[in-house]
N, C-alpha and C positions, 0 to 999 in steps of 0.2 A: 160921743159919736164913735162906731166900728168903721175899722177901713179892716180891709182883707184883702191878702195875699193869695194865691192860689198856684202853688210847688207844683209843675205838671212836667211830664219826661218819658220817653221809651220806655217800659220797664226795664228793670237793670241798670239802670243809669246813676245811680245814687241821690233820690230826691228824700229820702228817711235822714241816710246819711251827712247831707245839707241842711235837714231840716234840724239836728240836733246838733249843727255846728251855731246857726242861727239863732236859736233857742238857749243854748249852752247849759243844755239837760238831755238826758235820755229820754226818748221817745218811740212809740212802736218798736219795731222786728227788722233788722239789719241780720238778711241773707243771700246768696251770690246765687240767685235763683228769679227767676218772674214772677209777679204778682203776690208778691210777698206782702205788701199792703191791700189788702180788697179795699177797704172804703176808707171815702173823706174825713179826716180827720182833724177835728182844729186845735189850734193851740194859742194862747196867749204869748206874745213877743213881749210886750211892755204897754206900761199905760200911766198915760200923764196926768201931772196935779191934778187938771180939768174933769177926770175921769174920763178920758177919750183911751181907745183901746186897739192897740194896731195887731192882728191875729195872723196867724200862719195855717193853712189848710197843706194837709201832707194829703195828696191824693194818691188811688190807684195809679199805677203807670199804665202808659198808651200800647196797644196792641197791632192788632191790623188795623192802620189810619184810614186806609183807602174804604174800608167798610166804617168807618167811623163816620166818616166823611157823607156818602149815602145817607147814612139813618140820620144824620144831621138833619139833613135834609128834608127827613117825613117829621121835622117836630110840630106838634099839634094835629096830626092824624094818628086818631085815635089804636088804629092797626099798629101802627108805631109804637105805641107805646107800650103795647102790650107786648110787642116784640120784645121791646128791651126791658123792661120789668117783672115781666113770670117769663117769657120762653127762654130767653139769651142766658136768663138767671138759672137756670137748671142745666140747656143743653150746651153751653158752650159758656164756662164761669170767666174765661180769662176776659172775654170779648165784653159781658156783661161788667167788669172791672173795671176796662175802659172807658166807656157808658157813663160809668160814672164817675168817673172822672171829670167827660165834658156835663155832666150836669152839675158838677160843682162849679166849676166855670160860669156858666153860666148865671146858674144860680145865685151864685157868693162872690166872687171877685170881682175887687177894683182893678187890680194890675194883675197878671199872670207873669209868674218868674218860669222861664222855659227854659229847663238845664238840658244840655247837650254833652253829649262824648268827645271832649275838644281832641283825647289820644286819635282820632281821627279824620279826618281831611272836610270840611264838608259835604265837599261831591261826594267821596264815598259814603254818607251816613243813606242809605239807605230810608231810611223813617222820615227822614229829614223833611224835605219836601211836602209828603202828604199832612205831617204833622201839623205844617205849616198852612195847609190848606184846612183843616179843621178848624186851628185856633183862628185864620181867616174869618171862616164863615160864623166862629161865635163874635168878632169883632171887639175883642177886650183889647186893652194895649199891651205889648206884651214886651219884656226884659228877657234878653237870652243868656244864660247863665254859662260860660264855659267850664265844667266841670273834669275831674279826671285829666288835670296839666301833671301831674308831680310834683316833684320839689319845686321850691320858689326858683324860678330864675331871674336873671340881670334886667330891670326896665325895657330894656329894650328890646328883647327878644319876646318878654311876653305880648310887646304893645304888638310888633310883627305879626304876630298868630291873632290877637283878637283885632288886626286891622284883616288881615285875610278872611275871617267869619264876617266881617261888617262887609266885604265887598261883597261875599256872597249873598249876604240878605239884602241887601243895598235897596232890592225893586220889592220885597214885605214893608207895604205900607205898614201894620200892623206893629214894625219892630221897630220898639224907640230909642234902643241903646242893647248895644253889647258887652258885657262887662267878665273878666276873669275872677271867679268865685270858686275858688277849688275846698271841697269839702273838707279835705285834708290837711291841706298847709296855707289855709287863709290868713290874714293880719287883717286885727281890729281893723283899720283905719279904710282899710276894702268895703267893712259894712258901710261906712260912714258915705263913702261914694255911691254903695246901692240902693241908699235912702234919699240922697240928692237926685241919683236918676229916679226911682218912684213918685217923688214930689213932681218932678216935670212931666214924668207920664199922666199924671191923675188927670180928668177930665178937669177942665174950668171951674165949670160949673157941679153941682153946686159950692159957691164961694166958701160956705162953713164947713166942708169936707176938706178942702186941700187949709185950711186952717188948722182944723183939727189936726191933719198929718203934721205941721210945721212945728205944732207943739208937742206933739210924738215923739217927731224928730229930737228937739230940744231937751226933750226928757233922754232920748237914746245916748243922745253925744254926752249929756250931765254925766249919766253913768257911767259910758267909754273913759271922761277926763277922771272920775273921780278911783275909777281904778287905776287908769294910767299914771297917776297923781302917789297914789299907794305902794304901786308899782319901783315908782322913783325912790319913795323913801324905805324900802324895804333894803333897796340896794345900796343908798346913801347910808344908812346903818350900816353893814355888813362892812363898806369900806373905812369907815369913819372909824369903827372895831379893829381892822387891820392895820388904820394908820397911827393906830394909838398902843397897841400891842406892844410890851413887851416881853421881855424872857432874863432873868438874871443868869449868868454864868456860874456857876458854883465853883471855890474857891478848888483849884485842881489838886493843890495841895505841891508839894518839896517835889513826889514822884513823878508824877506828870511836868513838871516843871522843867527837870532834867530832860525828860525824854522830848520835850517841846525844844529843848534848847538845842537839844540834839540833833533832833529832824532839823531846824535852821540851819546847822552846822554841816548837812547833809551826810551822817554819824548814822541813822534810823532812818528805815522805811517807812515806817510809821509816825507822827509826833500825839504829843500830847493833847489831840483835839474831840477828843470824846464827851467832854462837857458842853464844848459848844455845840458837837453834835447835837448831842442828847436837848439842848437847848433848843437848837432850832428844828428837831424834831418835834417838840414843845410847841412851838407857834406854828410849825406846819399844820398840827393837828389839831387843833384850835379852829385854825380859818378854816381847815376840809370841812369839818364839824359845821361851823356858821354858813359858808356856802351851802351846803347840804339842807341846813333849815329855814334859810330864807328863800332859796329855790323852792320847798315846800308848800312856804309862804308864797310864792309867787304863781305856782299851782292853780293854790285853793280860792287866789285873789280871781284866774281869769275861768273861775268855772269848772277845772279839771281835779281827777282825782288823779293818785300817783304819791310816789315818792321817787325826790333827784335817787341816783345812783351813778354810782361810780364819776363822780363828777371829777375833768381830767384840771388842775390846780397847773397853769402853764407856767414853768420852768420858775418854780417856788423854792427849790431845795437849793439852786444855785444863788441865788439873791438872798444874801440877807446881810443887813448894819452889825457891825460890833461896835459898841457904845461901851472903851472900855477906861477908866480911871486910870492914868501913868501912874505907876510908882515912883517915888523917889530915885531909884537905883533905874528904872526905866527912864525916866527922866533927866539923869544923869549921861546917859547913853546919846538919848537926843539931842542934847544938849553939847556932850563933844560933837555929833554928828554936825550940827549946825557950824561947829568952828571948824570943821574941819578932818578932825582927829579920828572921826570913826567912818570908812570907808564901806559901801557895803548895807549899811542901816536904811529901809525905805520905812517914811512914817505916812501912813492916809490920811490924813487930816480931813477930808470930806466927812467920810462915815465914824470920825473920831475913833479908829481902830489907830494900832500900828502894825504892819508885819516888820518881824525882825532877821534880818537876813544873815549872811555868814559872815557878816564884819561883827557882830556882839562881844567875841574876845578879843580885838584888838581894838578896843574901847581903853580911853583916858579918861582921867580926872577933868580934862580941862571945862571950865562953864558949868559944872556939875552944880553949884549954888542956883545959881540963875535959873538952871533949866526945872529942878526941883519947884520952886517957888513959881513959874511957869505951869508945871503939870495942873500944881494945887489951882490954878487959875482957872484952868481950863475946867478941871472938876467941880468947881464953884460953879461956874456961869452956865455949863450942860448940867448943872443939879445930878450927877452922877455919884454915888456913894462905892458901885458896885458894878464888874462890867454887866452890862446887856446887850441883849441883842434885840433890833426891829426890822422890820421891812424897810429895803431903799426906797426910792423915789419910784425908780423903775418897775421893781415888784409892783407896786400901788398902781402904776399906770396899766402892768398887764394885767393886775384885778379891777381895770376900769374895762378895759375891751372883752374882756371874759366876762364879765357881769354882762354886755351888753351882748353880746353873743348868746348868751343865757336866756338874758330878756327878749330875744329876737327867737328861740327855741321856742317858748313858753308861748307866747303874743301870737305865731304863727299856727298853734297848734288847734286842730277841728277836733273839735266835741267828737265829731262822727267816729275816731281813729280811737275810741275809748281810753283808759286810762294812762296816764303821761306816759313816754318812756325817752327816757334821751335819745337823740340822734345825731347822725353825720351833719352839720351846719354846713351852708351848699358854700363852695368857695368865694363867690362874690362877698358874700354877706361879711370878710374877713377885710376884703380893702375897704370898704364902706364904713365898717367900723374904725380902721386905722385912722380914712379920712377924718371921720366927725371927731375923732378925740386928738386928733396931733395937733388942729387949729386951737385947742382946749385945754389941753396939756395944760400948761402953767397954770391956767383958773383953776382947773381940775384940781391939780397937785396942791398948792395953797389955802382951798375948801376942805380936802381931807385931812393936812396941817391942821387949821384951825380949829378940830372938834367942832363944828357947828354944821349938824345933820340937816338942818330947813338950809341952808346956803347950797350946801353940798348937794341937796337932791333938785336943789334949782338950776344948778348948774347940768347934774346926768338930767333934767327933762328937756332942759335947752340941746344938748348932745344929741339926746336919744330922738328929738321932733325932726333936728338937724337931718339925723339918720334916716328915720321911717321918710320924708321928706324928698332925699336920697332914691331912698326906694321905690316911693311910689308918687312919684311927680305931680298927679294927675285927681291924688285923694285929697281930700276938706283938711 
């Protein structure tokens, strides 16, 4: 069985533009001009096991309503129709555009999606009204689509604006839901609401048609989960990568040694830290590398073409583990430190580093035995042969919120706005993430520990539902 949609709008309004966010393909002529679509145009949305087929019709946009409205009125007079099929069609194309528009309506539609200019007030839309009186007189049930909000903004403030469009249609018997569907910056989980409202708009009867749609529907959501599912593990890889990463230190050698011992000594402006740089400029560009190609990945998963660029790695050069093996003679140091003897000596035992401060020459012998046969302990049980460097805990957690930040880029992003391009992520979208991952944290942190990629993307889809959740209170 077909169900049909029927995309109908002022011209200029963006119904191409929605139509190819919908569709998640390009489709017709997206230009900042009138009647850029002349005619009806259908397109396949999806279609279930059953072979049921739910269709999208991209119509001409609406002109002068108010004459729309009239000729409405002579259908089935014969005179009429010649009006609008050879005369209107030669001496006046835009009007003849709209024409058929409502004859696709008509014609073809279960439900009518009626996008509007939400940048504007509804009193002031002008079109508004009569438009409203047309789709009236054809009597389909119709879905008003607010289109042209901007960037996503905070729940609440969108609910605000499409509670203001509801009270205005409030007395359109004909309008059975309002809903925020921006061609631009939409999220999956927004379709998923516009197909619960079309399932309640559809007429009762007949019974085997709102069937049909239910398994449409179920076909729609499979595919939303099995990307969102994809989605998860694309990023669960990427960090699972970062929290396994290392970087050996290269042995600095006698020179560096000195000049390290020196900078402690505060002797050099400089110390001997050029390897570890160099090291953790090693795992910096690594991850830049892997973020870059599973954002790619994450693209191609929701339908978009693009490549990430310049993708901003949040405060990575500052965070990183020295994972480094004491020497004996370092160990010795420690080792007075702990009795006592060496004043000045700070060892990190968290990140198994040590920084050595300007007590290292006034270092004894004392505990020297012990603290040796100690180091070797430690270097046993961390399996360490050689320093390294990894990501903290911390790193890992800002590559959890930034990943999700990413996936919130990507998920938001309309077909219509063509090929990907990074942007400014609106501010809310930053405490919304903090919230879902700080409850998480610990799960979080201990699944990218553990190397086990299915755990760890169970855990970012629990976060990430958390999130969207968050955001859109009101979606399936």
């Amino acid at each position: 069985m077909q169900i049909a949609l029927s995309l109908v709008s002022h011209t200029n309004v963006g119904k191409t533009t929605l139509a190819r966010t919908l569709l998640r393909r390009d489709i017709g002529e997206v230009r900042d001009e009138a009647h850029v679509t002349s005619e009806a145009e259908r397109h396949p949305m999806i279609e279930s096991p059953a072979g049921d087929r739910l269709e999208l019709w991209d119509t001409p946009g609406f002109g002068d309503s108010l004459r729309l409205a009239k000729r409405l009125a002579q259908r089935g007079n014969p005179l009429g129709w010649f009006m609008t099929e050879v005369w209107d069609r030669f001496r006046d194309r835009g009007f003849w555009h709209s024409q058929r528009a409502v004859r696709n309506v008509l014609e073809q539609a279960d439900v009518v999606l009626y996008l509007v200019n939400a940048s504007e007030a509804p009193e002031d839309s002008g079109y508004l009204d009569p438009e409203l009186q047309v789709l009236t007189l054809i009597g389909k049930p119709v879905l008003v689509l607010l289109n042209q909000l901007g960037p996503p903004r905070p729940p609440a403030d969108e609910a605000a604006q499409v509670e203001g469009w509801r009270r205005h249609l409030a007395g359109r018997a004909i309008v059975r839901e309002v809903l925020a569907l921006d061609a631009f910056a939409r999220c999956w989980v927004q379709e998923g609401r516009l197909l619960q409202a079309i399932a309640d708009a559809l007429p009762a009867e007949p019974a085997a048609r709102r069937a049909a749609f239910e398994r449409l529907r179920e076909a729609w959501d499979a595919r939303s989960r099995t990307i969102f599912q994809a989605a998860m593990r694309v990023l669960a890889q990427r960090l699972a990568r970062a929290a396994r990463d290392r970087e050996e230190v290269p042995d600095s050698g006698w020179t560096d040694k000195l000049k390290q011992l020196g900078s402690a000594m505060g002797l050099f402006a400089e110390g001997g830290a050029a390897p570890r740089e160099r090291a953790m400029q090693a795992l910096a560009q690594r991850l830049d590398a892997d973020v870059r190609t599973s954002t790619d990945r994450l693209i191609r998963l929701h339908g978009l073409d693009g490549h990430a660029t310049e993708v901003v790695l949040t405060r990575l050069a500052e965070h990183y583990a020295v994972r480094e093996p004491l020497s004996e003679g370092k160990a010795a140091l420690w080792g007075g430190a702990v009795a006592g003897a060496l004043a000045g000596l700070k060892a990190d035992i968290a990140t198994g580093g040590m920084t050595l401060g300007g007590g290292l020459l006034a270092g004894g012998l004392l505990g020297a035995l012990g603290a040796a046969g100690l180091a070797k302990g430690v270097n046993l049980v961390r399996g360490v042969d050689k320093p390294t460097l990894a990501w903290t805990d911390e790193v890992l957690l800002d590559l959890v919120q930034a990943a999700l930040l990413g996936y919130l880029a990507v998920a938001h992003y309309g077909r219509g706005r063509g090929d990907w391009a990074e942007g400014e992520a609106p501010g809310f979208w930053r405490a919304a993430v903090d919230a879902a991952v700080d409850g998480r944290a610990e799960a979080l942190r201990v699944a990218m520990r553990a190397d086990d990629t299915d755990a760890l993307a169970a855990r970012l889809g629990a976060t990430t539902t958390a999130l969207l959740q968050c955001l859109y209170p009101k979606a399936a």
